[in-house]
MARDRENTOR-683806 format. One record per residue: residue in one letter; x, z, y of N, C-alpha, C, O in turn. Coordinates in steps of 0.2 Angstrom, whole numbers, padded with zeros to 4 digits, always signed. Layout:
AXZYXZYXZYXZY/...
This chain:
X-0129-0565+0280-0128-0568+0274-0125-0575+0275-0123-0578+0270/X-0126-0577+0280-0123-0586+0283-0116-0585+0285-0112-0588+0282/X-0115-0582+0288-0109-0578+0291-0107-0581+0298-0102-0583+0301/X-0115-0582+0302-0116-0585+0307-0120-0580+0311-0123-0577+0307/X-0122-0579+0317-0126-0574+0320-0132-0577+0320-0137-0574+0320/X-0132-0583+0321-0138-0588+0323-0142-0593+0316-0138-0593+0311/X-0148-0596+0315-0147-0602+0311-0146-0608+0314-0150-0609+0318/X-0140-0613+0312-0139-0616+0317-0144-0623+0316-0141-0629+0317/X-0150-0623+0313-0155-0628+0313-0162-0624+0312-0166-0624+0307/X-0162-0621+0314-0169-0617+0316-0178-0619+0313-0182-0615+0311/X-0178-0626+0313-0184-0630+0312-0183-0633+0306-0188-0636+0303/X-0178-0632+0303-0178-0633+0295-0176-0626+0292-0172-0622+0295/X-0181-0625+0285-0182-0620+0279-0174-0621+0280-0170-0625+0282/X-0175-0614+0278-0166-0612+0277-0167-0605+0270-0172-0601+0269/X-0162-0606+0267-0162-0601+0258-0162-0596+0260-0164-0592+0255/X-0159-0592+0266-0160-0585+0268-0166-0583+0269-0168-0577+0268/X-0170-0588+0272-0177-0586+0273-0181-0585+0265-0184-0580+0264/X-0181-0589+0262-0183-0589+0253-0181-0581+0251-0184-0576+0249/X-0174-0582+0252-0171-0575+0249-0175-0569+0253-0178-0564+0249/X-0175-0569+0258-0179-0561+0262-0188-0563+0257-0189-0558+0254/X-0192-0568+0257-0197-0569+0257-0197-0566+0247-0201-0562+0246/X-0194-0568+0244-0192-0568+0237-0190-0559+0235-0190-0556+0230/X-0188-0557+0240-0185-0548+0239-0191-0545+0243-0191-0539+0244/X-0195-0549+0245-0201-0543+0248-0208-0544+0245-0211-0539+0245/X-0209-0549+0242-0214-0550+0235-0211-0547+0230-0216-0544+0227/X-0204-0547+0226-0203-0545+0222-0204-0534+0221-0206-0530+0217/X-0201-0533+0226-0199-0525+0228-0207-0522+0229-0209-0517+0226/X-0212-0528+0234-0219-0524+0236-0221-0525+0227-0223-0520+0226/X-0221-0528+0224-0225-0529+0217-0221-0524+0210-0223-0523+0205/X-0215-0523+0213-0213-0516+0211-0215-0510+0213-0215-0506+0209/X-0217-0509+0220-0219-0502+0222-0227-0502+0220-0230-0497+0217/X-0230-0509+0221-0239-0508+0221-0238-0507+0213-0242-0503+0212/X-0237-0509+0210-0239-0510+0201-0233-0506+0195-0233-0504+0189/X-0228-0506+0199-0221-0502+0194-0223-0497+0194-0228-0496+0198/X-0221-0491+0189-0220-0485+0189-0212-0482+0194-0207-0484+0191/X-0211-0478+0199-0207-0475+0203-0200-0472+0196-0201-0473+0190/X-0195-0471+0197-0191-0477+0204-0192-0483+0204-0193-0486+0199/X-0193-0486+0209-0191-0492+0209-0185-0492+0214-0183-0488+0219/X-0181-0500+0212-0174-0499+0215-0172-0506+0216-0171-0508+0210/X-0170-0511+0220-0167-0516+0224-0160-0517+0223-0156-0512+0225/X-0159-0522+0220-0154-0524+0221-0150-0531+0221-0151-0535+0217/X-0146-0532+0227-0145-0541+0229-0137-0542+0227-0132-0539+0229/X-0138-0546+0225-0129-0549+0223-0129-0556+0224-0135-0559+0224/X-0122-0560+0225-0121-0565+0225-0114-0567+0222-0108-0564+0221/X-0115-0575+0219-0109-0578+0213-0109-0585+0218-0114-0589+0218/X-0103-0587+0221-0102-0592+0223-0108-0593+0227-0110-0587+0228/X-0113-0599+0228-0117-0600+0229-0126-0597+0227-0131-0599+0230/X-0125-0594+0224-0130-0592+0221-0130-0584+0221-0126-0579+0219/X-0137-0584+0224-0138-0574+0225-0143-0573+0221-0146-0578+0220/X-0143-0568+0218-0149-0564+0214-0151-0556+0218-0148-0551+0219/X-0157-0558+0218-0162-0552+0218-0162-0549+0212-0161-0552+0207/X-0164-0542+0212-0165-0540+0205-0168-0533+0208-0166-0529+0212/X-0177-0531+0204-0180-0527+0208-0183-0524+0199-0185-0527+0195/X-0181-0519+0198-0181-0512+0190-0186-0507+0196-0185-0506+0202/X-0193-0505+0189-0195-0502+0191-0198-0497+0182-0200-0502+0178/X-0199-0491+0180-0199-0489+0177-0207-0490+0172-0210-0485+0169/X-0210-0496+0171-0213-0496+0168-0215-0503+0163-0219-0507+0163/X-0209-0502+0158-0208-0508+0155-0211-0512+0151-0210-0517+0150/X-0217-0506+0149-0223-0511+0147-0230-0515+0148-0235-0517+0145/X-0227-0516+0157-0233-0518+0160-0229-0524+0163-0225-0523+0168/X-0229-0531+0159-0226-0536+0164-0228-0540+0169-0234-0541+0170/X-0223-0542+0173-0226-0543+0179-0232-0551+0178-0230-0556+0174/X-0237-0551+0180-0241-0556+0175-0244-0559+0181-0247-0555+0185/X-0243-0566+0184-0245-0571+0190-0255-0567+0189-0259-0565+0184/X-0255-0570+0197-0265-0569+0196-0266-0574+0193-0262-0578+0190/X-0272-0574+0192-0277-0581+0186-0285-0579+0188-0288-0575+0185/X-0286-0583+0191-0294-0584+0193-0296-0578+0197-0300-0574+0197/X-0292-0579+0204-0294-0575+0208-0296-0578+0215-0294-0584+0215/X-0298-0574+0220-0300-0578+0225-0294-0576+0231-0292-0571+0234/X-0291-0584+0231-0286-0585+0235-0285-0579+0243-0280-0578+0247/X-0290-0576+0243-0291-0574+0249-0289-0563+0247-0291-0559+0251/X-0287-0561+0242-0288-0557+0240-0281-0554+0237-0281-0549+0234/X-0275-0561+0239-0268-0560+0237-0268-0559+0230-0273-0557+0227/X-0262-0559+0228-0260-0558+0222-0257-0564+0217-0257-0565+0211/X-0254-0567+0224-0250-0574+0222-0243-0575+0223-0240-0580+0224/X-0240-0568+0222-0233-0565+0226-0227-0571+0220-0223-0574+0223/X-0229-0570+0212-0224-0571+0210-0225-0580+0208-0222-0583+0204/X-0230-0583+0212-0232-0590+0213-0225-0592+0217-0220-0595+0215/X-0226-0589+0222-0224-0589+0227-0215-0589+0224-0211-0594+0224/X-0213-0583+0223-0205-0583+0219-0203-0590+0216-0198-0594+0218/X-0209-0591+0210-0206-0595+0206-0205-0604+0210-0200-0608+0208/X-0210-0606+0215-0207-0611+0219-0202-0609+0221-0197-0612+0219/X-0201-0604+0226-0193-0602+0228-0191-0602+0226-0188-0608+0227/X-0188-0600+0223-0183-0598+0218-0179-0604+0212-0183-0608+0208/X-0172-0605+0212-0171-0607+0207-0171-0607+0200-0173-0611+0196/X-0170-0598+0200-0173-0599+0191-0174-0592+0194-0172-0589+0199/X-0180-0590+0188-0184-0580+0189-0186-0580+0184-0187-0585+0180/X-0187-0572+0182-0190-0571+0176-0190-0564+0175-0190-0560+0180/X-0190-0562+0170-0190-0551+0169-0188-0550+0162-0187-0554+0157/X-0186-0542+0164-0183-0541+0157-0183-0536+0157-0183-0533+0163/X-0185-0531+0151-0182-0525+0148-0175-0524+0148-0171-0528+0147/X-0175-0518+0149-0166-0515+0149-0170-0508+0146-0175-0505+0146/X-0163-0504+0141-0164-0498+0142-0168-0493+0144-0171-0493+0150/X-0168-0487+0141-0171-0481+0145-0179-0481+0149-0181-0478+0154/X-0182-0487+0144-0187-0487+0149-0187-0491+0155-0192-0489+0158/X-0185-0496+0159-0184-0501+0163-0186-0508+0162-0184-0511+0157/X-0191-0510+0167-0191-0518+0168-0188-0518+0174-0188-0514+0179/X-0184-0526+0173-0182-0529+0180-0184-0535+0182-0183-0540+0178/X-0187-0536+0187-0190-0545+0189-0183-0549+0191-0179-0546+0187/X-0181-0553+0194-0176-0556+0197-0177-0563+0197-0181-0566+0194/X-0172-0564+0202-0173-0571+0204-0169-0576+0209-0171-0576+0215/X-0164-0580+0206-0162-0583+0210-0161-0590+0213-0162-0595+0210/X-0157-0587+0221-0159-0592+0226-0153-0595+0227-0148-0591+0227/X-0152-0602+0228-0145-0605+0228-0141-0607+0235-0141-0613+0236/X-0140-0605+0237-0136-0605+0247-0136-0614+0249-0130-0616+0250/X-0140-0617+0249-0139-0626+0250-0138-0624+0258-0137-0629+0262/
């Protein structure tokens, strides 16, 4: 994604890392909670990539935990939305929601 083999500052946050962290909350809280298919997909515009994870149940939105105990997970989309530049979800056709969320390449 850098177009480097390496990061070349290792000891500071880098947006690749947000991005993998950001498509793997998103994708797991599509498999654990979506109805099958679910389906991944990553694109990038100049600076800015989008995650975009469609899972076939569009009446169940994706909804942050609220009064649980920190210890029992369930704080995935906490998590997106500090990362992430802007996120959010949508109906599309045919029965479809999609979460997404995107990360800006600084």
């Amino acid at each position: 994604m850098t177009g480097q083999a390496t990061v070349e500052r290792p000891e500071q946050d880098h947006w690749s890392e947000r991005l993998v962290l950001i498509a793997d909350e998103l994708a797991s809280n599509g498999l654990r909670h979506g109805t099958l298919p679910v389906a991944a997909a990553l694109s990038r515009y100049a600076d800015q990539w989008l995650i975009a994870v469609s899972d076939a149940s569009p009446a169940v939105p994706p909804t942050p935990a609220q009064g649980r105990d920190p210890g029992k997970g369930g704080f995935g989309l906490y998590l997106v939305a500090d990362l992430s530049a802007r996120h959010g979800w949508t109906t599309a056709g045919r029965g479809q929601k999609t979460a997404w969320a995107v990360v800006v390449a600084d």
